[in-house]
Each structure stands twice: as structure tokens, then as C-alpha cells.
C-alpha positions as CSV (number, residue, x, y, z in Angstrom):
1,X,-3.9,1.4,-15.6
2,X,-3.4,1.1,-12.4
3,X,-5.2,-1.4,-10.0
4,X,-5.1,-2.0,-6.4
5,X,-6.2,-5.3,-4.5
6,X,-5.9,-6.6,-1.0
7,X,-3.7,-8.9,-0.1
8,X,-5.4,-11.0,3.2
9,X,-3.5,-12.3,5.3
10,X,0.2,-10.6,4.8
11,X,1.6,-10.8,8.1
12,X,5.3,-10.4,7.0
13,X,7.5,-7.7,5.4
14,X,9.8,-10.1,3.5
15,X,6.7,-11.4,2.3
16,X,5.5,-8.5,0.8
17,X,9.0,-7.8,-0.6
18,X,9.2,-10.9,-2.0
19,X,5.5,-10.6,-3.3
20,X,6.4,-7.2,-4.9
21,X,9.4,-8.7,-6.7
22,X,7.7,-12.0,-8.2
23,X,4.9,-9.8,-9.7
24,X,7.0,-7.8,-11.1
25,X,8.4,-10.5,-13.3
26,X,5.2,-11.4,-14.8
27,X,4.7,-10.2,-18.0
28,X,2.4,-7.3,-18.6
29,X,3.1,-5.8,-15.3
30,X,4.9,-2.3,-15.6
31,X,5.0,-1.5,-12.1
32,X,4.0,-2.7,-8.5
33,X,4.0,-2.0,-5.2
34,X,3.4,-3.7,-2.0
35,X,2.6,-2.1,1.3
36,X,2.9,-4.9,4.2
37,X,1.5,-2.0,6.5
38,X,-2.0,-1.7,4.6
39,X,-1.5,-4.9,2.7
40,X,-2.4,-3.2,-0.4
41,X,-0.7,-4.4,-3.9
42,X,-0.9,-1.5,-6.5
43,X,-0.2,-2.8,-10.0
44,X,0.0,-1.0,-12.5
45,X,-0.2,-2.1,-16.8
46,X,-0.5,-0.5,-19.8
47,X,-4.2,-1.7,-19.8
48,X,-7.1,-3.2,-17.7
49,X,-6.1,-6.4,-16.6
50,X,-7.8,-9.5,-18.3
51,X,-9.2,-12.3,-15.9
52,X,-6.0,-14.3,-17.4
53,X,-3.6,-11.5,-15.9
54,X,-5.6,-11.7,-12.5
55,X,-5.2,-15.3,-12.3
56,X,-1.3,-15.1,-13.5
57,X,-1.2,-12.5,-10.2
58,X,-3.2,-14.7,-7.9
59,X,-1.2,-17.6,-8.6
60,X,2.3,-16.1,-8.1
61,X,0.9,-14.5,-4.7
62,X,-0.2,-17.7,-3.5
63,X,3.2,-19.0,-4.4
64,X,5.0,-16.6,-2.9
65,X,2.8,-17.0,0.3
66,X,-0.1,-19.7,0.4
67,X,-1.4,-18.0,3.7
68,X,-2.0,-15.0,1.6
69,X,-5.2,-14.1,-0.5
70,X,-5.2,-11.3,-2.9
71,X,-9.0,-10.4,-3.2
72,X,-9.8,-6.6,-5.8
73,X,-10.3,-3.9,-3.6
């Protein structure tokens, strides 16, 4: 299932990198994607994502970048 959100506030490319490669650890993610130039994170998981594995996602954004926000788009 794939599910996009917005990450506000991305103003940096290694920053999305980064982002795209810390998610990517967590488990239950099969896949994500980061665009710094529409600030859009696709993730995508073999089902809907609980409230747990949003706030799992949330938290490694905002430790990859506190200035950053990911809100669902």
C-alpha cells in the first residue's frame, strides 16, 4: 500500500536523502521515496500503515531533521 505524506519544511537535498534512507530501515517499510523538489515522501508497505507505523515514521523524520514536519497528504 502505498502512502504519500508532506514533509514541511524540507529545505535541503541531503536532508531528504538522508530522510529516504533512515525510513527505509524501519521495519515494515518496503519502499520509499523522497522528493526534496515537492517535498513529498511516498512509502510504500505491504499494508495500511497503523497509527504505531505513522508515529515510528514521524519520529525518525524529526530525527533526521527537527525543522521538518511530515503531516498525510
Amino acid at each position: 500500500m502505498k502512502k504519500t505524506y508532506i514533509l514541511d519544511g524540507l529545505d535541503c537535498a541531503h536532508c531528504a536523502a538522508e530522510i529516504e534512507n533512515n525510513v527505509s530501515k524501519l521495519e515494515g517499510v518496503d519502499s520509499v521515496s523522497v522528493s526534496f523538489l515537492t517535498t513529498k515522501m511516498i512509502v510504500e508497505t505491504a499494508e495500511e500503515p497503523t497509527a504505531d507505523m505513522v508515529k515510528k515514521l514521524k519520529k525518525t523524520v524529526k530525527k533526521t531533521d527537527p525543522d521538518v514536519e511530515m503531516k498525510e497528504a
